[in-house]
C-alpha positions, -999 to +999 in steps of 0.1 A: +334-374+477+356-369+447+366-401+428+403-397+435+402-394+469+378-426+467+406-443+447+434-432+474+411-447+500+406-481+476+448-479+473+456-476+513+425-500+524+439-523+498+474-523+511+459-530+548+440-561+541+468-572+521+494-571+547+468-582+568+459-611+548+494-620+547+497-633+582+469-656+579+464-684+550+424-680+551+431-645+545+449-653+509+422-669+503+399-649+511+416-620+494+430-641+459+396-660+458+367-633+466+384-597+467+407-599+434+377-610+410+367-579+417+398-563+399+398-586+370+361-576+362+369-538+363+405-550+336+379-569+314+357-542+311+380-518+303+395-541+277+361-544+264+355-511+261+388-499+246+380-511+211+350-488+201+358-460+219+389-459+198+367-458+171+346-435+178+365-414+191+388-413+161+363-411+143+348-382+157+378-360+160+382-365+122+352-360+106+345-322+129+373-309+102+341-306+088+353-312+046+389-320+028+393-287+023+395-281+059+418-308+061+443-299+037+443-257+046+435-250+082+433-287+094+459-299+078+482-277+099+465-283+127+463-318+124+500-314+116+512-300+149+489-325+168+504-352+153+540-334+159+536-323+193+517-363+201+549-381+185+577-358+206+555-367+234+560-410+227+597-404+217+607-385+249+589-411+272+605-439+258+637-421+260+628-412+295+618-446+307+647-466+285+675-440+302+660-441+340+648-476+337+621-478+362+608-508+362+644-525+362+659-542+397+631-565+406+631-601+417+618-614+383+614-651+399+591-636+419+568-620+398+568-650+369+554-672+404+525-650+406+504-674+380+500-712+384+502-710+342+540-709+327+540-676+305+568-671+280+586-639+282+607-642+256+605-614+227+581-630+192+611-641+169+610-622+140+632-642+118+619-645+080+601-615+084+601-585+060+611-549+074+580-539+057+559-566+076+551-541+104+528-518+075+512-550+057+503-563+091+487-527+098+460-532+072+429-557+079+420-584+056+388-586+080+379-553+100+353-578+119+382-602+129+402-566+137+374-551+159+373-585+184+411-587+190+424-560+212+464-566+200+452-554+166+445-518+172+468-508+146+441-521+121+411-511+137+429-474+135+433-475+099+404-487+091+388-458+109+410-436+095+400-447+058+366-447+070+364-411+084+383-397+057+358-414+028+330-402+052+343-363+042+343-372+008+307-380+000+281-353-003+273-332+034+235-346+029+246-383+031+275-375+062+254-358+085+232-394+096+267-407+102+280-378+115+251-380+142+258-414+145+289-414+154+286-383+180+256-403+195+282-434+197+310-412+210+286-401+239+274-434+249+309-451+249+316-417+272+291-424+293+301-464+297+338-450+303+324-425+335+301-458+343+336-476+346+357-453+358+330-445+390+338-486+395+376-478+398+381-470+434+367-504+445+387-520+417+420-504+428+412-524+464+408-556+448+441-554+428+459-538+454+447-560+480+457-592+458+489-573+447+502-572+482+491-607+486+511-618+452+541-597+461+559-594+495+588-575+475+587-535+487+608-534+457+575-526+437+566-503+454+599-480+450+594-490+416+564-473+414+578-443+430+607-444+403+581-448+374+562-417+388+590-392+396+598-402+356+564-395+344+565-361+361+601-353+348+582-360+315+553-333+319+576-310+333+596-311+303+566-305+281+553-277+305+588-260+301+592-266+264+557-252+249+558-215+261+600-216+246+592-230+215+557-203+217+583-173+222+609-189+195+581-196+167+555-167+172+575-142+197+553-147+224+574-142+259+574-171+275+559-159+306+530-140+290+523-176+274+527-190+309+507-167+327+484-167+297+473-201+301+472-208+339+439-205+348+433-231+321+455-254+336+440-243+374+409-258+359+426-289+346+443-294+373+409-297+396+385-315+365+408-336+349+392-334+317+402-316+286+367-315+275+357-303+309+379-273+308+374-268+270+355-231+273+384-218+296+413-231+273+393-210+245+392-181+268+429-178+273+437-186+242+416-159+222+417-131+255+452-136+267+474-155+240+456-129+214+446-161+190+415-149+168+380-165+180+374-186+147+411-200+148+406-210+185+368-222+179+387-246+152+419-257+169+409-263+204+377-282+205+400-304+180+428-304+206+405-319+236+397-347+213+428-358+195+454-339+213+465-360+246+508-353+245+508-364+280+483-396+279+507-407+251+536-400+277+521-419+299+515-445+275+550-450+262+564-451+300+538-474+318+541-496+288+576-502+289+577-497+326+556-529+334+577-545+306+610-540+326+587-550+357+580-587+346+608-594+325+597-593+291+622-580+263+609-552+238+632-553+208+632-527+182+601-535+165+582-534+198+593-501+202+581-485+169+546-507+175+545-488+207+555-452+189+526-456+165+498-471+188+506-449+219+503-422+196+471-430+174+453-447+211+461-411+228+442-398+200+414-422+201+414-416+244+385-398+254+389-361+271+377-374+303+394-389+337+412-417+333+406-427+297+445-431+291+442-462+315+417-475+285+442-469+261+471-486+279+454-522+278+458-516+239+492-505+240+502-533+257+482-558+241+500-547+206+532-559+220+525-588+227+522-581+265+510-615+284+475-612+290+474-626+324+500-605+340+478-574+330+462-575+363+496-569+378+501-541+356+468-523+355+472-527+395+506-507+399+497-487+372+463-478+387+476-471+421+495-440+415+474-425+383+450-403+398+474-376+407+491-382+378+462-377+358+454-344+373+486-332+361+488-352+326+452-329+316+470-295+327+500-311+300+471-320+278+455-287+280+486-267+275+493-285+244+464-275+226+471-238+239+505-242+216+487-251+188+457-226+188+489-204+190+509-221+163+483-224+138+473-186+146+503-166+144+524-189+119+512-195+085+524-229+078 
């Protein structure tokens, strides 16, 4: 049976012996004592994970430009419109979720009863501090101490970033052990991510099972309907806005670029992996969107690494959407902590099902997101992703198809 309709099954048996377990005090316990474990095993090791598959990850997608001067001609640009098209992506989500608010109308007493510990919701003062404090605080003074905190992802990513850049710079001889070090790594931490993901259905039962238990308020449950319906105005806007920028940039028609790319995004749709449906986003790139084969051999495998515009949607709207669901104020500085790390953690997000739920422990870590209300989140979060994900890989997918384009017909 296909994982997803495993994790539908985990969601809708989940909700059953919650509501069950509601009429009957043994059953709470039964369900918050021996059923809900279950789900805070399947949150630890995904925050465990999160960590070095960023870094590998990263790692990987910037050291296959190959040399610097790669990087500063062909994947320069492409790196460029990545990086353009990933940002646009975070900026119209948190426009998105700020306008329609979401997460917004709940019975915050509630949800702050849901943990026998007092959390503090209240917004990190930043009084004192400078308005450059955000860039010192992105560089490590210990990449060790870095690496074994997941709220400082912002330093593990330049660190990586310095790393993988130095790594171009030294003679081809002495890359290539790390080179095949780092793909090695990047396969294993692939593997431990399919190893956790297979895990996910029966984790979704625990947390939904507990969640039902924790909350009696149906109010969540629109709210979860409201945080979808915005993600999906979010990928619809992307959908619509590649093929008219295609047409206004290169003079592609927009519906040859459509039609171009759809049985791409039929694949997509049914894998949800970018890496999965790598060969056929080539395909319609170089047969139908008339991209030369070297450009697209270049620009797309590149793209299913680095290039996740909807996984950084996601991010930016699940993060402030669970932030508006328990009460806790992002101010200003939050927000631009959220542009950067949504962005660079989509990046760093494996090309494979799911791996955007990896990144959003990050996220949400780096604001300063109380740790024990991320079962909660990861819960609601969880509950409605898998169709979402099918449709965030078609986004995904179509993205790089821009940029193959981009990088092709324009010559900057």
């Amino acid at each position: 049976m296909a994982i997803h309709w495993k994790v539908l099954i985990g969601v809708i048996l989940g909700l059953l012996v919650g509501y069950l377990a509601t009429f009957f005090d043994i059953g709470e316990t039964l369900t918050l004592g021996y059923i809900k474990p279950f789900g805070v095993i399947f949150i630890k090791a995904l925050k465990l994970i999160a960590v070095p598959l960023v870094f590998v990850s990263l790692a990987k997608g910037i050291t296959e430009l190959k040399d610097i001067g790669k990087l500063s001609k062909l994947g320069g640009r492409t790196v460029f419109w990545y990086m353009l098209t990933t940002v646009s992506a975070v900026l119209l989500g948190l426009f998105l979720v700020n306008v329609f608010q979401p997460g917004v109308g709940l019975d915050i007493e509630t949800l702050q009863g849901l943990s026998k510990d007092a959390v503090n919701l209240e917004t990190p003062s930043t009084k004192g501090k400078s308005p450059l404090d955000f860039f010192v605080r992105m560089v490590p003074d210990n990449i060790f101490s870095a690496l074994s905190d997941n709220g400082r992802l912002l330093q593990v990513i330049f660190f990586t970033v310095l790393f993988s850049v130095a790594l171009l710079m030294i003679p081809e001889k002495d890359q290539t052990p790390v080179v095949r070090l780092i793909e090695s790594l990047n396969k294993v931490m692939l593997k431990i991510v399919d190893m956790i993901i297979a895990f996910s259905p029966y984790a979704v039962f625990a947390l939904m099972a507990s969640l039902f238990v924790e909350i009696k308020d149906p109010a969540i449950f629109i709210a979860l309907i409201k945080y979808s319906a915005v993600l999906l105005l979010g990928m619809f806007i992307l959908l619509m806005l590649y093929p008219l920028l295609a047409q206004l940039l290169t003079g592609i028609p927009f519906m040859k670029f459509a039609k171009g790319i759809l049985p791409a995004q039929l694949v997509a749709l049914s894998t949800s992996s970018s890496m999965a449906t790598l060969p056929v986003t080539m395909e319609c790139v170089v047969d139908n969107l008339e991209v030369e084969d070297e450009i697209a051999s270049f620009v797309c495998p590149i793209g299913a690494t680095i290039n996740m515009d909807a996984t950084s949607l996601m991010q930016s709207i699940a993060a402030v959407f669970v932030c508006q669901v328990i009460g806790y104020e992002l101010s200003l500085g939050n927000q631009l902590t959220i542009i950067v790390t949504a962005t660079m953690a989509s990046i760093g997000a494996a090309a494979a099902p799911s791996a955007g739920i990896v990144m959003l422990v990050l996220v949400l870590e780096s604001v300063g997101f109380p740790s024990d209300k991320l079962p909660l989140a990861l819960a609601m979060i969880l509950a409605v992703d898998r169709p979402l994900d099918m449709w965030r890989t078609v986004v995904n997918i179509s993205g790089d198809s821009f940029v193959s384009v981009i990088v092709g017909k324009r010559k900057f």
